[in-house]
N, C-alpha and C positions, 0 to 999 in steps of 0.2 A: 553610494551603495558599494562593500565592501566587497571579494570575491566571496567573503562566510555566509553573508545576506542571501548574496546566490544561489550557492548550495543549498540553503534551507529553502529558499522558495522554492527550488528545484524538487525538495524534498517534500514539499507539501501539495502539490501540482502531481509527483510521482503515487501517494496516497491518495489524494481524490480518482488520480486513473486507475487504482488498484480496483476501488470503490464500485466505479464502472466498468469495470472488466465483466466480460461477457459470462464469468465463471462465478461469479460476484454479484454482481448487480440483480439477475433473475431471483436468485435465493435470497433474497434480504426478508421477504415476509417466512421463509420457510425456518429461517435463524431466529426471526423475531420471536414465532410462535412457537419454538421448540424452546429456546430460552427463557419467556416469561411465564410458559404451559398455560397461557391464554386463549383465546376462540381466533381463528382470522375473523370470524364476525364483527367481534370483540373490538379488534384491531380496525378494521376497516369499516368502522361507524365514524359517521362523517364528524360528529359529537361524541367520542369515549366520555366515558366517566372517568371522574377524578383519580377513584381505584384503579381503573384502566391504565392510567397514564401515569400514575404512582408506579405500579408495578413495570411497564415497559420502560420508565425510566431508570429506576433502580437495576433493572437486570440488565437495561445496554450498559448502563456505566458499568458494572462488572464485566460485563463480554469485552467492551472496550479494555480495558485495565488488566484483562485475561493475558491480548494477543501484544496489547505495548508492552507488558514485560517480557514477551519471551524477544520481540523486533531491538526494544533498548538491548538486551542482552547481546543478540546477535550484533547490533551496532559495536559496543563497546569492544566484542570477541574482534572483530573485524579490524578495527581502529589497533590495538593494543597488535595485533599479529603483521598489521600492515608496518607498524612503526620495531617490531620486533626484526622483520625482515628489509629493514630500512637500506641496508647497502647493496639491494636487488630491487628498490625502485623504481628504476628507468625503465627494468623489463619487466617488471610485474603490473605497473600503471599502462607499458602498451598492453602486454595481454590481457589485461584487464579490460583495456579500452574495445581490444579484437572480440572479445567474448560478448559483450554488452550490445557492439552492433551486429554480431551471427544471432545476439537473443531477441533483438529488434525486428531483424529480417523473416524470423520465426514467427513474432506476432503478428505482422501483415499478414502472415499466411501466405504469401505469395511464393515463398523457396522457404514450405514447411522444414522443419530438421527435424530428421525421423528418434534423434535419443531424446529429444524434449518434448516428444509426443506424450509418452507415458505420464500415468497422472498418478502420485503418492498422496496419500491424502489419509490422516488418521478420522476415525468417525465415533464418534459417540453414541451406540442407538438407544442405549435409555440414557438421560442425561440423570446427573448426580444432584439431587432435593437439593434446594435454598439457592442464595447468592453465591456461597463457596461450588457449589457446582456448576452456578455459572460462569464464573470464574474459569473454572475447568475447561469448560466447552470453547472460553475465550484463547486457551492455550492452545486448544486441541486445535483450534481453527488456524492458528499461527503458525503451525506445524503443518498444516495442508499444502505441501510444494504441490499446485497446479499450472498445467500450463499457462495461464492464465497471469496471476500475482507472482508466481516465481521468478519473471525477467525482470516483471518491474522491482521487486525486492532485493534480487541480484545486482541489477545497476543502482541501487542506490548503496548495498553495501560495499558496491566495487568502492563508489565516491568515500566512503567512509573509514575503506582500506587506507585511502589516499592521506587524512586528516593526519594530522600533527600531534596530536592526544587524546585521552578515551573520553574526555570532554564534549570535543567537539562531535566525533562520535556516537555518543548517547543523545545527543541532542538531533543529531541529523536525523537519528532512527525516531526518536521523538516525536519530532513536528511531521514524518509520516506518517506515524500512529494516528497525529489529530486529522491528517487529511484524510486520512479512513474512518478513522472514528466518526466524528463530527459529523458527516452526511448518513450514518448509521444510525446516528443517538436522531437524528432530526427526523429520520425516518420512520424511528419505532414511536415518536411523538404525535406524527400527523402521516400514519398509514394509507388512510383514504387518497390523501394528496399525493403519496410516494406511488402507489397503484395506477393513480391518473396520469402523474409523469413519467412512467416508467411506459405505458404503453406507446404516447408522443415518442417515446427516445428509443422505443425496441428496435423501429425498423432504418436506424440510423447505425446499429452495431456495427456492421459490418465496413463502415468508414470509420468509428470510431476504433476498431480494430488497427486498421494503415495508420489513423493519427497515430494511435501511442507508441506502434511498432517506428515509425518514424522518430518519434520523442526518444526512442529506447536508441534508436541508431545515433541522433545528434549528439546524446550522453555522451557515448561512446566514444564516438572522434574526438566530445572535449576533454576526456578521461586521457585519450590515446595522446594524444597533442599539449595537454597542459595548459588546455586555454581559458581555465575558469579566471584567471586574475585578467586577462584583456576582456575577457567579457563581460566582466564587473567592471572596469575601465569604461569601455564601450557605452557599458549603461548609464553610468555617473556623469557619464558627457552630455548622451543624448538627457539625460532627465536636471541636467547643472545641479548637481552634486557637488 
């Protein structure tokens, strides 16, 4: 397993947490049903209809394909600007690394940081007819800097600053679009079952908050230190690679 492998598992691990993020994860049926202008009844029939799940399908893939193009985009800006300021590396990779674990330490909640309390968040309150407007909504949502998705999107575009060209870049931001995506699109398919697991996993939030802000911390030190190629090392051993 290569240190690139890494990074995108890293990347796709980093998207499924965005997914479950406490700012996220609540809202999934209130995006569903604002994107498809369906019933939650509708949604939350243990058996939809075909129309049902026609329609909740077609309009997550557009939300989905809304918010990966504006994340690729940002991937590539990030990649292209890291490699522009390539002869300020050493000190743009550590404070990159120092930001990513002060964004970690935020998310535990534990030593809140009072300027990343604020929540920016663009909002659509009538959403714009068809798929093209769902599309829309898919942006609008990718442009929501909350507390919330902001650190983890932060540290993954720190990692992306790092990359070597807009390639790799676009793809980092990518495969976190699918680990967002992916449990969104499965959600809007089998609602009933997303409602039932959601309620098992509400009263675990607040450790699943410590895990990611911890996940957001370890980034950080590998960002700050450079240690994604021994950790890919590391792994290739333990797994005989």
């Amino acid at each position: 397993m290569h240190s690139q492998e890494v990074t995108y598992f890293g990347a796709f691990i980093a998207g499924l947490l965005s997914f479950l993020s406490p700012c996220v994860l609540p809202l999934i049926p209130s995006y569903i049903t604002y994107i498809t202008g369906l019933s939650f009844a509708d949604l939350q029939s243990e058996h939809p209809s075909h129309k049902v799940r026609q329609t909740a399908m077609l309009h997550s893939l557009a939300f989905i394909l809304g918010f990966t193009v504006v994340f690729v985009l940002l991937g590539a800006s990030a990649t292209y600007l890291g490699s522009f300021m390539n002869q300020h590396a050493g000190f743009l990779r550590k404070a990159g690394g120092i930001l990513v674990v002060l964004l970690g330490v935020h998310v535990t909640g534990l030593v809140p940081i009072h300027m990343l309390l604020g929540e920016k968040r663009i909002t659509l309150h009538r959403k714009p007819a068809g798929f093209a407007g769902t599309f829309l909504v898919g942006l609008a949502f990718a442009a929501g800097w909350t507390p919330c998705i902001g650190p983890i999107l932060a540290a993954i575009l720190m990692v992306a600053a790092t990359e070597e060209n807009v390639y790799h870049g676009i793809v980092l931001l990518l495969i976190y679009s699918l680990g967002l995506g992916i449990p969104f699109f499965l959600s809007s398919l089998a609602m009933h079952q997303f409602i039932v697991a959601f309620q098992r996993f509400k009263k675990y939030i607040r450790l699943f908050e410590i895990c990611t802000g911890l996940f957001l911390m370890l980034i950080g030190v590998t960002i700050y230190f450079n240690w994604l190629s021994r950790f890919a090392g590391a792994v290739t051993s333990l797994f005989g690679g």
